[in-house]
TIGUNU-622459 format. One record per residue (C-alpha): z, y, x. Coordinates in steps of 0.25 Angstrom, whole numbers, padded with zeros to 4 digits, always signed. Each point is the difference from the previous one (the first is absolute). Example, Ala and Ser with C-alpha at 12.3 -4.5 7.8 and 13.67 -1.06 7.14 Angstrom:
residues 2
+0031-0018+0049 -0002+0014+0006 
end
This chain:
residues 404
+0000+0000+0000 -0005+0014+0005 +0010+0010+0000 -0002+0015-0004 +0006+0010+0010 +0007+0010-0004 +0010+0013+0010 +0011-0005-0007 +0005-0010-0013 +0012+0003-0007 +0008-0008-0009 +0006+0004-0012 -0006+0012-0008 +0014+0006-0007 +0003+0014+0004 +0000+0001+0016 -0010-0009+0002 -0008+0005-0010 +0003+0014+0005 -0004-0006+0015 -0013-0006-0005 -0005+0014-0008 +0005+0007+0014 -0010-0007+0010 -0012-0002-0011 +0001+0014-0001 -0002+0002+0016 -0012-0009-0001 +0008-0013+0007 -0005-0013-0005 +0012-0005-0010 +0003-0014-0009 +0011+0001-0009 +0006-0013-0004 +0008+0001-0014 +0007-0011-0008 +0001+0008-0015 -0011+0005-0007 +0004+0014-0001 +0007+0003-0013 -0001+0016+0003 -0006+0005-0013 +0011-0002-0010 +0003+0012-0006 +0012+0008+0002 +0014-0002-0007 +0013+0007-0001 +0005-0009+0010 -0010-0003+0009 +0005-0003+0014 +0000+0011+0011 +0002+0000+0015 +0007+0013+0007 -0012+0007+0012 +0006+0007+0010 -0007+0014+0005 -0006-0009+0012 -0005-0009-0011 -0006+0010-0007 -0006+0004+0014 -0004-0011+0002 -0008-0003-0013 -0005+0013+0000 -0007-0002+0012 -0006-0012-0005 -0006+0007-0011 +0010-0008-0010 +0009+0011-0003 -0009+0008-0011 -0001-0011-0011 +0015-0006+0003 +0006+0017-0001 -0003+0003-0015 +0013-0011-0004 +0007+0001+0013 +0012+0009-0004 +0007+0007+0013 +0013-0001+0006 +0005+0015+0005 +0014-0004+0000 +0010-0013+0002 +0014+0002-0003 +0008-0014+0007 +0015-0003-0005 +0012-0010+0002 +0004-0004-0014 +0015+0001-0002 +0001+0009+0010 -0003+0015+0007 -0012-0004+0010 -0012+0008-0004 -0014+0005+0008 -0012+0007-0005 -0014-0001+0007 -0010+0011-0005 -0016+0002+0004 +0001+0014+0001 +0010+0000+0011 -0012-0011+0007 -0009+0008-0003 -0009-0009-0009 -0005+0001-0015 +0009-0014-0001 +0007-0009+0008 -0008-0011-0007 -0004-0005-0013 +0001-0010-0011 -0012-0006-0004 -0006-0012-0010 -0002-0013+0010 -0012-0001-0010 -0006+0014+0002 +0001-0004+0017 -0004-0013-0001 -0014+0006-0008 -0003+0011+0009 +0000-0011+0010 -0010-0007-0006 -0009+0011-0004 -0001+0001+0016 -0005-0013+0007 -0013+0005+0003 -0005-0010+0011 +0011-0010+0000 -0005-0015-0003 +0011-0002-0011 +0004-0018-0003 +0010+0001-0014 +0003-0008-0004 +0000-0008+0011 +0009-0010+0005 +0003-0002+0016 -0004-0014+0006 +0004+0003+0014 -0001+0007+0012 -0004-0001+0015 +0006+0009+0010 -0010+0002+0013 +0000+0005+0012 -0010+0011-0003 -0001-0003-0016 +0006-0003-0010 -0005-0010-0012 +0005+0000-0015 -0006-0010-0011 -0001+0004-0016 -0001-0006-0011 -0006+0011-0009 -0009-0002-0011 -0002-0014+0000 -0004-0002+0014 +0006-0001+0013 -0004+0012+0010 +0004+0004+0015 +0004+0012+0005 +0001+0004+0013 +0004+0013+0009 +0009+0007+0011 +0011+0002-0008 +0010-0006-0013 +0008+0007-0008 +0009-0006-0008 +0004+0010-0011 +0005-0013-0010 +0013+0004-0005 +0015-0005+0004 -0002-0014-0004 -0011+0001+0012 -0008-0014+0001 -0004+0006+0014 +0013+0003+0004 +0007-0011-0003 -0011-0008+0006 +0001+0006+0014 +0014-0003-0001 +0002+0017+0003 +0015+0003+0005 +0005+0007-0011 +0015+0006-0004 +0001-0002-0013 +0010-0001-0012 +0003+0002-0015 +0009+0011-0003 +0006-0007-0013 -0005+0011-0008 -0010+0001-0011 -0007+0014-0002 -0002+0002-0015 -0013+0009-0004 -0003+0008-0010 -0002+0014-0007 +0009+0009-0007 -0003+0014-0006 +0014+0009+0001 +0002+0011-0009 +0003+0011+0010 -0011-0003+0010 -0002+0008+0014 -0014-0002+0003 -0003-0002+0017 +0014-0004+0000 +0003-0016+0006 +0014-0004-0001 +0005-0012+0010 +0015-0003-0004 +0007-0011+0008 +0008-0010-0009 +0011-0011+0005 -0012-0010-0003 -0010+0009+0008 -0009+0013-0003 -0004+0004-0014 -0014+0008+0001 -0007+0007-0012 -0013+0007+0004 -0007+0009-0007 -0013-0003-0008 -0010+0008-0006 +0003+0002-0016 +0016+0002+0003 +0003-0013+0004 +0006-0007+0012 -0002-0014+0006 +0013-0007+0001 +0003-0009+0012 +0014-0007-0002 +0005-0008+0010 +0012-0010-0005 +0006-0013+0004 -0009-0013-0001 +0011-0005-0011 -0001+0012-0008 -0015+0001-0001 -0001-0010-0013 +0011+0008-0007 -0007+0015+0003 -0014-0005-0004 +0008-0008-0015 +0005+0013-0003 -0006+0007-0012 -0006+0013+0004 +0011+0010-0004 +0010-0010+0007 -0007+0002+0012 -0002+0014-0002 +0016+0001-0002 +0003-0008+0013 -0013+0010+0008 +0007+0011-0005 +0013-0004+0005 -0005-0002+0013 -0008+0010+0003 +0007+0013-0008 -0006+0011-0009 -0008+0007+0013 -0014-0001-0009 +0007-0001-0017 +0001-0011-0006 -0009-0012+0004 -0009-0006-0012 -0015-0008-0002 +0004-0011+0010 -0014-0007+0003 -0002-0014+0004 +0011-0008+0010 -0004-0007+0012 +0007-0005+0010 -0003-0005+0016 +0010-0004+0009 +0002+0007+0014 -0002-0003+0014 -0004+0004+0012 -0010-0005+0009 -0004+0007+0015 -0008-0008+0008 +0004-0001+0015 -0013+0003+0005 -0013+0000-0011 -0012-0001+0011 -0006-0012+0005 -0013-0006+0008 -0009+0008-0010 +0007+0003-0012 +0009+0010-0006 +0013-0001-0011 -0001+0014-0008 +0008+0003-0013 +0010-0008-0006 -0006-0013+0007 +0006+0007+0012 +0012+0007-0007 +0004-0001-0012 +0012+0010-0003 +0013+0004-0009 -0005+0011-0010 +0010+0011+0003 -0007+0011+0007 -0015-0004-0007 -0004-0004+0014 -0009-0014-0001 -0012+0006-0006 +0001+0012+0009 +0002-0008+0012 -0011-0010-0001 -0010+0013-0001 +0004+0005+0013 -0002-0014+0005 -0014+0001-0005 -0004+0013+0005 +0005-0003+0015 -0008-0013-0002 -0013+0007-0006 +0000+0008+0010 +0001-0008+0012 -0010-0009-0006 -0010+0011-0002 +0002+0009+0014 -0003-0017+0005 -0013-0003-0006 -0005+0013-0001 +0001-0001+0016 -0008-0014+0001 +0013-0006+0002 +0008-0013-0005 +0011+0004-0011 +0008-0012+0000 +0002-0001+0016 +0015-0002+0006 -0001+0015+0003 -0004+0005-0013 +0012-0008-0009 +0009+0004+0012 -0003+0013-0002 +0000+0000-0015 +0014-0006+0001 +0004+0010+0010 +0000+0012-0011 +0005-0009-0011 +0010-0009+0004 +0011+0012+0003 -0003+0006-0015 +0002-0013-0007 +0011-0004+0006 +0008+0013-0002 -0005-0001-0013 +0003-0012-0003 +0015-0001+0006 +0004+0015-0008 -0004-0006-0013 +0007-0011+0002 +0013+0006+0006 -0001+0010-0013 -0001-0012-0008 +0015-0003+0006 +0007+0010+0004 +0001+0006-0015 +0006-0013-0005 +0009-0003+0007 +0014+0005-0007 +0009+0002+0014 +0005+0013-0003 +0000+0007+0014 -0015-0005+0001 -0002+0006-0015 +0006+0012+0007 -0006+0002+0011 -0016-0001-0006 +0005+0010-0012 +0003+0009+0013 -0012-0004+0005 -0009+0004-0012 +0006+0014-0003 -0004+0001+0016 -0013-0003-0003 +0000+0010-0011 +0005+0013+0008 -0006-0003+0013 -0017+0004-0001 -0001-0005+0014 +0004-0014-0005 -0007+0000-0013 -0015+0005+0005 +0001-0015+0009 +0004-0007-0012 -0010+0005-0008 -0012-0002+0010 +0003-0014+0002 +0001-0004-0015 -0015+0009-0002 -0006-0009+0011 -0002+0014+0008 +0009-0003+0013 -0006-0008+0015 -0014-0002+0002 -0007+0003-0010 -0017-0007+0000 -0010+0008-0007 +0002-0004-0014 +0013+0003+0000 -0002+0014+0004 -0011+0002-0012 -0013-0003+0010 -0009-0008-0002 -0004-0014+0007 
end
């Protein structure tokens, strides 16, 4: 069987991979796109739809990719975010003006994002759906066979991306070196329109069974991310809505009204996932095959597209040049302006996810202390803020709003 060559082949089309394939088609590289799910993109939008928090560096990034236009019309911005210790006097207040920006990022539809990707694979050979029969790691190639519209094809090219979630089948068939744990937390999702709302504002309150984050939406409404304890998951989800709303209420305050119109619940449990070192001979872990995250901060989504836009753009510098992409040298480099950024990232969500659960009173001290510090020192919140908008370190082209 003949293969057909491609600059690079990427598995899984979801959001960052999706988001890598539109990236290098659009700079004229030579890109397959492997994806399991026929894509279910063109439902139509409901009160309750699921949304995904974008940093500033996100937007950037989209923006650059000529994504951000079509996504921005139901993408509702985040100028302030007011954190807080409930039970306690711990409080800090980020705000874009002081940054400097429109936002320090936004909440959008996953729907809207995942469409405007698809409205831009110009030039990228796209398999969905398509299952993965296997893959050969070369020397100076690598080779992937599908199974995609009823026959069997091979693929070849300089470079694999495995973009295929955090169940990864490539990951966990190159035995990657990975820390990894549950949390024994569920996040409970959905949507709540309060009766006082405070439009731009996002609201991250840390509870004794982990953080409590209501967003803003467009319309008045705000996403809900709940994290509670693996046991009491069943119990939260059985409540009818105005018990639920009552035991919301009580846990998050009066800060946006009364809470009311509770949408649709759903539930995933937490875990954190960083692998040690996601580069090997000719291929690359990016998004959530690589880390998956804690949701407090907003940071997986956010993270992965930086991933992307190192990785877009050493790809591109490579082959524009006549030169290999998926060399030692190239994945070293790639891995040389990554690996700092996911690791901090990673380790501060996860010691966030901690530190406000724990119940020792001189440790609940001592971070109330330390958020009021936050709050009155600027010095101390301008480098919080540019690390959660994705606009601190190196920063490739995309995410300075060039283009490839």
């Amino acid at each position: 069987m003949s293969a057909t060559q491609y600059d690079l082949i990427i598995v899984g089309g979801g959001l960052v991979g999706g988001s890598l394939a539109c990236a290098l088609g659009r700079a004229g590289l030579r890109v397959a796109l492997v994806e399991a799910l026929a894509s279910a993109v063109r439902s139509q939008p409901s009160y309750d739809e699921r949304v995904l928090a974008l940093s500033w560096g996100s937007r950037r990034i989209l923006e650059a990719m000529g994504l951000w236009a079509s996504l921005a019309p139901g993408a509702e911005a985040i100028r302030r975010v007011h954190v807080s210790d409930r039970g306690s006097f711990g409080f800090a207040r980020l705000d874009a003006a002081e940054e400097g920006v429109p936002a320090l990022g936004y909440v959008a539809p996953a729907r809207l994002i995942a469409q405007a990707i698809q409205t831009r694979m110009d030039g990228v050979a796209v398999f969905c759906p398509a299952r993965l029969l296997g893959f050969h790691l070369q020397e100076d190639r690598v080779e992937v066979e599908v199974a995609s519209g009823g026959e069997s094809q091979l693929l070849s090219a300089a470079l694999l991306v495995a973009a295929d979630g955090g169940d990864s089948a490539i990951r966990k068939r190159l035995g990657f070196e990975a820390l990894a744990r549950g949390y024994g937390h569920d996040a409970i999702i959905t949507t709540v329109t309060p009766d006082r709302p405070q439009p731009g504002v996002a609201f991250e309150r840390f509870t004794d069974t982990g953080p409590l984050a209501l967003l803003p939406m467009t319309e008045g409404r705000y996403s809900l991310v709940w994290t509670a304890r693996e046991t009491e998951t069943a119990g939260i989800l059985g409540l009818d809505d105005q018990a639920f709303l009552d035991r919301l209420q009580a846990r998050f305050g009066y800060r946006l009204g009364r809470l009311g119109r509770p949408g649709r619940r759903l539930a995933y449990p937490l875990n954190l996932l960083l692998t040690r070192n996601p580069v090997r001979q000719r291929l690359v872990l990016i998004g959530n095959a690589a880390h998956t995250l804690h949701p407090v901060a907003g940071q997986g989504l956010n993270l992965g597209l930086r991933d992307l836009a190192a990785l877009a753009e050493i790809v591109t510098d490579r082959v524009r040049a006549g030169a290999d992409p998926g060399t030692p040298e190239a994945l070293a480099a790639y891995q040389g302006l990554r690996g700092g950024d996911q690791d901090r990232t990673g380790l501060a969500t996860d010691f966030l996810a901690h530190l406000f659960v724990n119940p020792w009173p001189p440790l609940r001290l001592g971070r109330d202390l330390g958020l009021l510090a936050l709050d009155l020192l600027p010095r101390a919140r301008h480098g919080l803020a540019q690390r959660f908008m994705g606009t601190a370190g190196h920063l490739p082209r995309l995410a300075r709003g060039l283009p490839l």
